[in-house]
C-alpha positions, 0 to 999 in steps of 0.5 A: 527724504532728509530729516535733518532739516526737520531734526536740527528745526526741533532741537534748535527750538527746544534749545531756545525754549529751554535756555530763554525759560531758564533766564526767566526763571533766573532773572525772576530768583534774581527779583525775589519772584518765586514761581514755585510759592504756593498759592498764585500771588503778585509775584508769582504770576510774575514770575510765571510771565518771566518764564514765558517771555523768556521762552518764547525770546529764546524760541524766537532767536533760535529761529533767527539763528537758523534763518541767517545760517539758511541765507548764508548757506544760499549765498555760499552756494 
């Protein structure tokens, strides 16, 4: 059995996650939105949003990205 298709889905996702969370979380800093405050005021639930829809951005392209390298793989063949 090839785990590499199973290795490279887990990698790509964790990737993606990680690198579209860090934008949201950037992009928050950039806005004056601390995640970390204490307490969970305005904008820190809006930061905590940010990261999240980050997240699941970079997911979603992560697998984008390996769905058209899957076709362009099938259509090579």
């Amino acid at each position: 059995m090839n785990q590499q298709p199973l290795w490279m889905e887990g990698v790509s996702d964790a990737i993606g996650f990680l690198g579209g969370s860090l934008l949201g979380f950037w992009a928050g800093q950039l806005l004056g939105l601390n995640i970390f405050a204490e307490g969970y005021g305005n904008s820190t639930i809006a930061g905590i949003v940010l990261v999240g829809l980050g997240g699941g951005l970079g997911l979603q392209l992560a697998r984008r990205w390996r769905r058209i390298r899957a076709q362009k793989r099938h259509e090579s063949q």
